[in-house]
N, C-alpha and C positions, 0 to 999 in steps of 0.2 A: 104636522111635518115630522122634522127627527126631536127625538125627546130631548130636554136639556137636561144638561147635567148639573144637579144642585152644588155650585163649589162648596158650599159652607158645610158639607157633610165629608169631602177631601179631606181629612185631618190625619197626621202623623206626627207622631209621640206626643198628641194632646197639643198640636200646635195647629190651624189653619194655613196648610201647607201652599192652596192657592195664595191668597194674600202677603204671604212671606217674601213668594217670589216677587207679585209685584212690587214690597216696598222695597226688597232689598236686590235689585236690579244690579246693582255695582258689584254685588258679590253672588249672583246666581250667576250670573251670564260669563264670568273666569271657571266659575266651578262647574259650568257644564262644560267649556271648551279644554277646560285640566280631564276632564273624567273621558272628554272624547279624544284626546293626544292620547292618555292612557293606555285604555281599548287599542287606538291603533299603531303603539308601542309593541303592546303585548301580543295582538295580531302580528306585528314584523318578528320579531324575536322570537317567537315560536317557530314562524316558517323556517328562520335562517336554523335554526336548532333543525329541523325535522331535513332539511336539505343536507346539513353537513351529516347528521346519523346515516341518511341516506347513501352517500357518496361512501363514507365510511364502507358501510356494509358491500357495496359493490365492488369496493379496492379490495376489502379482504377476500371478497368469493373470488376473482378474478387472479389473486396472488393462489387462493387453495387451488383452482380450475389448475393455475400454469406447474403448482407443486405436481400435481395429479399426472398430468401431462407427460410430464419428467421420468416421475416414479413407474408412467406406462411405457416408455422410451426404455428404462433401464431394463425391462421384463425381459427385452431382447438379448441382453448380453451374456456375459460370463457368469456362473454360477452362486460366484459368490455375492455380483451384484445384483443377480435376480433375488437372493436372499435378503438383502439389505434394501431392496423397493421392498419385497411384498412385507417385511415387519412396517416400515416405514408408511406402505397405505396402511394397514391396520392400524396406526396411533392415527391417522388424518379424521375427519369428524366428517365425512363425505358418504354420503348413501353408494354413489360410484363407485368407492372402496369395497363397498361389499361384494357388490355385484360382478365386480372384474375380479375379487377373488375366489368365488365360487365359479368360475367361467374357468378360470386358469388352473384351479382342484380338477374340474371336469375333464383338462388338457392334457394334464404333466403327466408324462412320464417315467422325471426321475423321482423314485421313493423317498429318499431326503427331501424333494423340494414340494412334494407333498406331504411330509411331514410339517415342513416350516409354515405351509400355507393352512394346515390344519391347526397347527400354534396359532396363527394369523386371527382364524376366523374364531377360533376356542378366548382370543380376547375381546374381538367388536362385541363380541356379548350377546345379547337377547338379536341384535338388528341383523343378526349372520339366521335368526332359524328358516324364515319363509324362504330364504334362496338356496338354502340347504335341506331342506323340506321336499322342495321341487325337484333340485339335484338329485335328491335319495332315490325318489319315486320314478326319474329317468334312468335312472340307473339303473332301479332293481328291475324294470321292464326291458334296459338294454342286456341285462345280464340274462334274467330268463328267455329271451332270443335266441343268446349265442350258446346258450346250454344247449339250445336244438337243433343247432346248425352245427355245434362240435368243433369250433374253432377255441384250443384252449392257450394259446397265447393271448388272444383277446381277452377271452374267459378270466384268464388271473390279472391284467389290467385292470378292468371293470370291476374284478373283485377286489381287490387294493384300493380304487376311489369309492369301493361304496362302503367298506369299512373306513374310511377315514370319514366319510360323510355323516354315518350314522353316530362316528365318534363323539362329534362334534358337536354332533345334533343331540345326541343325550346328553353330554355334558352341560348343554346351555336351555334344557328344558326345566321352567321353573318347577318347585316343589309342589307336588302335587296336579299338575296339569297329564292328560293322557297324552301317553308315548306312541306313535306312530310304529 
């Protein structure tokens, strides 16, 4: 049938560890139920830890989302508070920040406020080059268009976002990597 198992070869640290337990019954059987409270001590208290990090982390994306929010609300207004969102996304630690400030480069019209938004993106650092990348390269295809069609009012628009684009875009290409 099933093989036995030889207790007398069970030994730890040179003791007959089966045997121990039967004689000492009065002090195995607390120290199994101390070691099993333990465990499901330690099981509770990690959860409640892993649930409050949680919640944590959700109040704070939920406070960043409503700052964001805010900061998109003010894009509409008067000049100088469009100037104070768009530095204001730029410090925010939001992928969204990039993305609505490269969208909003591609928009503007006034030269200061594409200036400030080219400050903007010249600080998010390295995470401004791929939507600035893409920028570039719609641009420089929207620009070669309107050379052929001769419309040069447009023509120096586009040319005005695609030198700020590329500004930007050299500025924040690491040492040594190829320049587009």
């Amino acid at each position: 049938m099933y093989p036995r198992i030889n207790k007398n070869r069970v030994k730890t640290w040179g003791v007959n560890l089966w045997e121990w337990l039967r004689q000492n019954k009065v002090i195995a059987l607390p120290l199994a139920v101390f070691a099993g409270m333990s465990l499901m001590m330690a099981t509770f208290v990690g959860t409640q830890l892993y649930i409050q990090r949680t919640k944590h982390q959700h109040q704070l994306q939920e406070r960043q989302d409503k700052l964001f929010l805010t900061l998109v609300q003010q894009l509409s207004s008067t000049e100088g508070e469009r100037e104070t969102a768009i530095f204001a996304m730029a410090r925010l630690d939001d992928p969204q920040a990039v993305t609505t400030l490269v969208d909003l480069l591609s928009q503007e019209t006034s030269l200061y406020l594409m200036s400030t938004i080219h400050q903007a993106l010249i600080n998010k650092g390295t995470t401004a080059l791929e939507p600035l990348t893409i920028l570039n390269k719609s641009l420089s295809k929207d620009y070669l268009c309107l050379q052929q069609s001769g419309d040069l009012s447009e023509q120096l628009e586009i040319a005005r976002r695609l030198r700020f684009t590329k500004e930007a875009h050299r500025l924040r290409i690491p040492a040594g990597a190829p320049k587009s």
